[in-house]
C-alpha positions as CSV (number, residue, x, y, z in Angstrom):
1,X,0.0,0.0,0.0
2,X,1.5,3.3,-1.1
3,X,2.3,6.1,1.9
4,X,2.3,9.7,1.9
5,X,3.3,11.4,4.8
6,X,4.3,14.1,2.7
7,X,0.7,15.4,1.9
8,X,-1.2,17.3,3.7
9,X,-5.4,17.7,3.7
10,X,-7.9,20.4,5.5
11,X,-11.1,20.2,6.0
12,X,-12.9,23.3,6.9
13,X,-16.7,22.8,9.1
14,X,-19.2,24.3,10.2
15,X,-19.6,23.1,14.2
16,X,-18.5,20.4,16.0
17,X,-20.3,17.1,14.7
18,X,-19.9,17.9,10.8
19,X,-16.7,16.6,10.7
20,X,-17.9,13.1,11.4
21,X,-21.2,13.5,9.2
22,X,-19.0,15.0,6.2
23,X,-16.0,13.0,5.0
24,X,-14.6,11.4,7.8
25,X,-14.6,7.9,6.0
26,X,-12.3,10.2,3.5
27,X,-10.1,11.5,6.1
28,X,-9.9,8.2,8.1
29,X,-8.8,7.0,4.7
30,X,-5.9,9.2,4.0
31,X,-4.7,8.9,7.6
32,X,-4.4,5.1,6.9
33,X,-1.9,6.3,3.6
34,X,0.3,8.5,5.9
35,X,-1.4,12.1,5.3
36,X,-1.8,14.4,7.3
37,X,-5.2,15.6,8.3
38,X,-6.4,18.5,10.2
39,X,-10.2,19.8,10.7
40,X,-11.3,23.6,11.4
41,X,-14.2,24.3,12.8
42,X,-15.6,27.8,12.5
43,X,-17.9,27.8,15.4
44,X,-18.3,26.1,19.1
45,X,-21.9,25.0,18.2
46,X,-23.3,26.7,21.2
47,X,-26.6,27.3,20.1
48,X,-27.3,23.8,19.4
49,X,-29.7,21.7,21.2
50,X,-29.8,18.2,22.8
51,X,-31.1,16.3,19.9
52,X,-30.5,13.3,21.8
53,X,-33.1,12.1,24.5
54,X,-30.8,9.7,26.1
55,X,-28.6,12.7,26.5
56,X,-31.7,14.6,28.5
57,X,-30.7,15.2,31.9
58,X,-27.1,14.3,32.0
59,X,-25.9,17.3,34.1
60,X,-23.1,18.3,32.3
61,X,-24.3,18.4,29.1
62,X,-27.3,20.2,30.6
63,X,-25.6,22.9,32.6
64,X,-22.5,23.5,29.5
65,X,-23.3,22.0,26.3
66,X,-20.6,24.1,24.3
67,X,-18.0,22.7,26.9
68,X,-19.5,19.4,26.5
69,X,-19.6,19.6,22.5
70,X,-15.6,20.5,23.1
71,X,-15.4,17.3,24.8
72,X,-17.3,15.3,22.1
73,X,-15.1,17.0,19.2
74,X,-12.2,15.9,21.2
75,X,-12.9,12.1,21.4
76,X,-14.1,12.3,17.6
77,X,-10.6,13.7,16.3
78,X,-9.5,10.7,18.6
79,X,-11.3,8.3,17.4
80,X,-10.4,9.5,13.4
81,X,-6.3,9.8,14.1
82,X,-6.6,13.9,13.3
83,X,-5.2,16.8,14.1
84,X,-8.1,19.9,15.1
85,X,-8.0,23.8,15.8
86,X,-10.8,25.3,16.9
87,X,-11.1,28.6,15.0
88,X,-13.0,30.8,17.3
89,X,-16.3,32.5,16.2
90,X,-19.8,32.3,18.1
91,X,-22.8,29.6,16.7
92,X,-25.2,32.0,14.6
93,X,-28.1,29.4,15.1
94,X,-30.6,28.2,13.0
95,X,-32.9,31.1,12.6
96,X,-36.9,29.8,11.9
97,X,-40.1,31.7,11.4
98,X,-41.7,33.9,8.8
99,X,-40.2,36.4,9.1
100,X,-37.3,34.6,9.7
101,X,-35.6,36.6,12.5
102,X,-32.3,38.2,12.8
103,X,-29.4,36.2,12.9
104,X,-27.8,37.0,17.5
105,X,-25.1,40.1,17.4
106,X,-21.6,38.9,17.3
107,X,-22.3,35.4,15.3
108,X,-20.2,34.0,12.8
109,X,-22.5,34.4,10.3
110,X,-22.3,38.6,10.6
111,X,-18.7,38.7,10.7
112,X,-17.4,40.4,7.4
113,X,-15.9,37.3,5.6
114,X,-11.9,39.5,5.7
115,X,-12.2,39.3,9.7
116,X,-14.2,36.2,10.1
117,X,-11.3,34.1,7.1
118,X,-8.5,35.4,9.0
119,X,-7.9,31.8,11.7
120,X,-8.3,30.0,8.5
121,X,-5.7,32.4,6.7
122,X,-3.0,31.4,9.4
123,X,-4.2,27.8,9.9
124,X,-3.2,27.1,6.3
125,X,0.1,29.3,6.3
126,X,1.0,26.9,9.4
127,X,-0.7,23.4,8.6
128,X,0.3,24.0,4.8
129,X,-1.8,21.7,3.2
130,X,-1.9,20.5,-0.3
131,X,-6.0,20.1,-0.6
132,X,-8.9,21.5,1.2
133,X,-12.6,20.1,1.6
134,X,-15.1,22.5,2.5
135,X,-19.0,23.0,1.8
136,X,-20.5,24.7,-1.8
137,X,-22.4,28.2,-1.7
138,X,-25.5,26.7,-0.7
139,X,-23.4,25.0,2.7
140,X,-24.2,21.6,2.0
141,X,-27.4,23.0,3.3
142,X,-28.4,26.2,4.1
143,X,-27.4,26.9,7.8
144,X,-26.0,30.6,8.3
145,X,-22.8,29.1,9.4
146,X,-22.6,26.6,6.8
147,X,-22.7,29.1,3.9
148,X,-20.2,31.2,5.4
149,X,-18.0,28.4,6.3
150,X,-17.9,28.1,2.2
151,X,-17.2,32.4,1.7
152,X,-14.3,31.8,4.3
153,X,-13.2,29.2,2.7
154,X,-13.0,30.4,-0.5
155,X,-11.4,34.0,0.7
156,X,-8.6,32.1,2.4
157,X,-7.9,29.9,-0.8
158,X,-7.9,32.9,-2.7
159,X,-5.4,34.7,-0.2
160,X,-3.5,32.3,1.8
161,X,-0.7,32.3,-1.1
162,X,-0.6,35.9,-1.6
163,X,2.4,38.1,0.2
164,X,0.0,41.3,0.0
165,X,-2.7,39.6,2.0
166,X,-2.8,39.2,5.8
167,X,1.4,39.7,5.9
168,X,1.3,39.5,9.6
169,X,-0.2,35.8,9.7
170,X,3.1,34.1,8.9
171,X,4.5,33.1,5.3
172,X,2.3,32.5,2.2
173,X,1.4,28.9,1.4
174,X,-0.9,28.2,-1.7
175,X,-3.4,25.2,-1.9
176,X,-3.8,23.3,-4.7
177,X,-7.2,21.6,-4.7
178,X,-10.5,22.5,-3.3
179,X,-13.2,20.2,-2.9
180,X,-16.9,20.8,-2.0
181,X,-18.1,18.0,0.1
182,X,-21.5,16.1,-1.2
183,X,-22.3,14.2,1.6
184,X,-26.0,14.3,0.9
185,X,-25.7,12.9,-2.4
186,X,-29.0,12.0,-3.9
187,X,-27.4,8.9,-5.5
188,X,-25.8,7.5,-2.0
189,X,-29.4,7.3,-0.9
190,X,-30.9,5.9,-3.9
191,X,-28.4,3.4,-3.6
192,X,-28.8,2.5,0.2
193,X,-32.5,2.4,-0.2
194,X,-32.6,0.1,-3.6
195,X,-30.1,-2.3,-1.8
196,X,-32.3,-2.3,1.0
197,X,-35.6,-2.8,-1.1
198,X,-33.6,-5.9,-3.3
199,X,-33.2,-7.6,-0.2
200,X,-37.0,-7.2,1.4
201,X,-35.7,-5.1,4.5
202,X,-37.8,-1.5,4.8
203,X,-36.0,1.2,3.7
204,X,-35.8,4.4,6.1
205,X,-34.4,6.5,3.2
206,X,-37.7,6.7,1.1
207,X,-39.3,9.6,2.8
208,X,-35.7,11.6,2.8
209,X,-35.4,10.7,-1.1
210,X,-38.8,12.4,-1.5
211,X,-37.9,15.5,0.4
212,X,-34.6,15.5,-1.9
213,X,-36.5,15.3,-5.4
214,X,-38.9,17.9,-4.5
215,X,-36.2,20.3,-4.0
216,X,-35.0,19.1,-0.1
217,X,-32.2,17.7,1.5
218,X,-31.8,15.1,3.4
219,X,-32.0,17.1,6.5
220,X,-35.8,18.7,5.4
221,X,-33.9,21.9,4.5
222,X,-34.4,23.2,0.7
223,X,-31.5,22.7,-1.6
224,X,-30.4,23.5,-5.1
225,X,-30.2,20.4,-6.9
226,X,-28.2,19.4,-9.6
227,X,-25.9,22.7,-9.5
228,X,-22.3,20.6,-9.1
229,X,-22.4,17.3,-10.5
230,X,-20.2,14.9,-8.6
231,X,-16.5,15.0,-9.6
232,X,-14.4,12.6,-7.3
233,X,-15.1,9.2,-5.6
234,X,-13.0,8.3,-3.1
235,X,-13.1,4.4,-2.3
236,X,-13.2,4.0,1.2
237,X,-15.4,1.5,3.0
238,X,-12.7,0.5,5.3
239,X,-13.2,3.1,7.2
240,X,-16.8,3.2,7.4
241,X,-16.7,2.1,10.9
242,X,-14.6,4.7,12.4
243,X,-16.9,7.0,10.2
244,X,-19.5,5.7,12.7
245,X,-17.5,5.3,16.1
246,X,-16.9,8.9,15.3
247,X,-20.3,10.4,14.6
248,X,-21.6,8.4,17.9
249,X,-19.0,10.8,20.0
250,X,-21.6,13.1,19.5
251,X,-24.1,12.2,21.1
252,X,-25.7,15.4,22.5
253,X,-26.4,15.7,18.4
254,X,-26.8,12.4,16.7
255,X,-29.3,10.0,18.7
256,X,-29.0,6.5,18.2
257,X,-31.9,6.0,16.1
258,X,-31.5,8.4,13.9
259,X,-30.5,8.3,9.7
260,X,-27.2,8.2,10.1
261,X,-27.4,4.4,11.9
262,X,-29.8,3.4,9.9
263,X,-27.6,0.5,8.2
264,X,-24.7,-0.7,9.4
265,X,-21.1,0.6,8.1
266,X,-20.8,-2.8,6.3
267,X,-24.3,-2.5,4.5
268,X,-23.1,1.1,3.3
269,X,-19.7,-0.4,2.1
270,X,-21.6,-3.1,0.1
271,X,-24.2,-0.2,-1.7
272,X,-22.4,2.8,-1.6
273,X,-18.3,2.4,-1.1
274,X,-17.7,5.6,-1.8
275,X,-17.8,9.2,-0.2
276,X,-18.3,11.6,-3.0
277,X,-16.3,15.4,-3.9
278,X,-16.8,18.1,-6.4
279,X,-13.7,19.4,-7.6
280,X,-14.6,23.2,-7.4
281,X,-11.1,25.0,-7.5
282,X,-7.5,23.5,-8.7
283,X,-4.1,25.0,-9.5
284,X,-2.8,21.3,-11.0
285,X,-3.9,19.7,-13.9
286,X,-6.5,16.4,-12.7
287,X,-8.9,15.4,-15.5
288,X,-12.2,14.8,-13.7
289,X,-13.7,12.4,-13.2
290,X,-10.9,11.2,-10.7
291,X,-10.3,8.6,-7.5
292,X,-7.6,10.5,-5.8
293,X,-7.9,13.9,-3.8
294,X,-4.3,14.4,-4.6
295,X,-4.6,13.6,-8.5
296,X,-2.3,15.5,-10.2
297,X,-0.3,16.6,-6.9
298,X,1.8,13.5,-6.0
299,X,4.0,13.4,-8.4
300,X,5.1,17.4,-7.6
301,X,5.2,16.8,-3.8
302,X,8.5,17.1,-2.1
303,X,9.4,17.0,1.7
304,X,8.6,20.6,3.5
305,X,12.0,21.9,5.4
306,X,9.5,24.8,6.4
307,X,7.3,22.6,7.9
308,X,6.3,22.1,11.7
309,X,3.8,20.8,13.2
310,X,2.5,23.1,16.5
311,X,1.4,21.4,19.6
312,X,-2.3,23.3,20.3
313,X,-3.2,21.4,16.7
314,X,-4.0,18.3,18.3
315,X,-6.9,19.1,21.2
């Protein structure tokens, strides 16, 4: 099996818990080759909610659930062999009503995208890595914090390599590759549900494949459909499991019985081996359609003199 301990991948999230429910079969993947992989999370998740009822009246997640979250986030990067910075801005919650109302003062979501990209801006001048995953303008799905994940994410692509920009967050370091993650793909659930179907077992994926076609995610949220076709498999199922022993760290957010449990890691490997990318930004040559995040980058890699690893990385 080949090795690459000189390549480096970032993937940039939303709140504590997306990191497991986004790519972390891909990331457990590429730790198994030798990369290195750091997540960024944007925000704490501090105006989440138990979502959990086993987790009801367990006092510590009651009385400090953004300290517990920290905890949880914690045991996840454990349990997927990564490195983790938190990057410091405040939950913007998920605003409902009609009118909706205004997003709380301070939030990451208000923070003009210069200010709010900056952590991210030094976190890749430091971490240096060759390919970043992050979420497309609609967020994956469209939480406040999820879309402007994606605008500081693409500011700090755009800047990170340039001298001009942010001069006093340490030396430039260009990106090659940026992916947007799809891991609500309408064909992943078509999949799981057919190979459930085929095999007489009920399928908990035909209401959620409704939602999708009529314009809905998989979460219930609306969703432009269609707008970036997939560009990238990555072939992973061997780490479907620690996919799952990760999500399940967060338990204040993901309840037992919920979607994401539905089938077991080796049922998913069987349908749906794959955890699927968009290739939305690259400064290498990689025809698409491709099976490697670091198509057209291995070949040009060479050890990093420059390059040190800092100790708060690892939480």
């Amino acid at each position: 099996m080949p090795s690459y301990p000189d390549l480096r991948l970032l993937a940039v999230h939303a709140h504590p818990d997306d990191e497991s429910s986004k790519g972390a079969g891909t990331m457990s993947h590429y730790r198994g080759l030798g990369v290195d992989v750091m997540v960024a999370t944007n925000t704490g998740g501090e105006r989440g909610d138990i979502l959990n009822a086993a987790m009801e009246g367990v006092p510590h997640a009651e009385r400090d659930l953004p300290g517990y979250r920290r905890d949880e986030m914690r045991r996840a990067a454990e349990a997927l062999d990564i490195k983790h910075r938190w990057m410091g801005f405040m939950d913007s919650g998920l605003p409902e009503g009609d009118p909706l109302p205004p997003l709380p003062a301070g939030c990451f979501a208000l923070q003009p995208v210069e200010i709010a990209a900056a952590p991210l801006v030094k976190l890749i001048r430091e971490f240096r890595p060759h390919v970043i995953l992050t979420y497309d303008e609609n967020g994956g799905y469209p939480h406040p914090d999820h879309i402007q994940t994606h605008n500081v994410s693409m500011h700090a692509w755009q800047t990170a390599g340039d001298p001009t920009e942010y001069p006093d967050l340490g030396e430039p370091w260009q990106p090659l590759k940026l992916y947007y993650d799809k891991a609500f793909n309408t064909e992943r659930f078509i999949a799981l549900h057919e190979a459930m179907t085929e095999r007489g077992l009920e399928s908990p994926f035909a209401e959620r494949i409704a939602r999708i076609m009529e314009t809905q995610d998989a979460e219930g949220n609306k969703a432009v459909l269609g707008a970036h076709p997939t560009t990238t498999k990555i072939f992973c199922p061997e780490s479907f499991s620690v996919r799952e022993e990760a999500l399940r760290c967060h338990e204040t957010q993901v309840a037992p019985d919920s979607l994401f449990f539905a089938v077991s890691p080796e049922f998913q490997a069987a349908a749906w081996p794959w955890e699927d990318y968009v290739l939305a930004e690259s400064r290498v040559d990689s025809p698409v359609p491709e099976t490697c995040l670091f198509a057209g980058i291995v070949d040009e890699v060479r050890p990093d003199p420059d390059y040190a690893p800092q100790p708060d990385w690892q939480i």
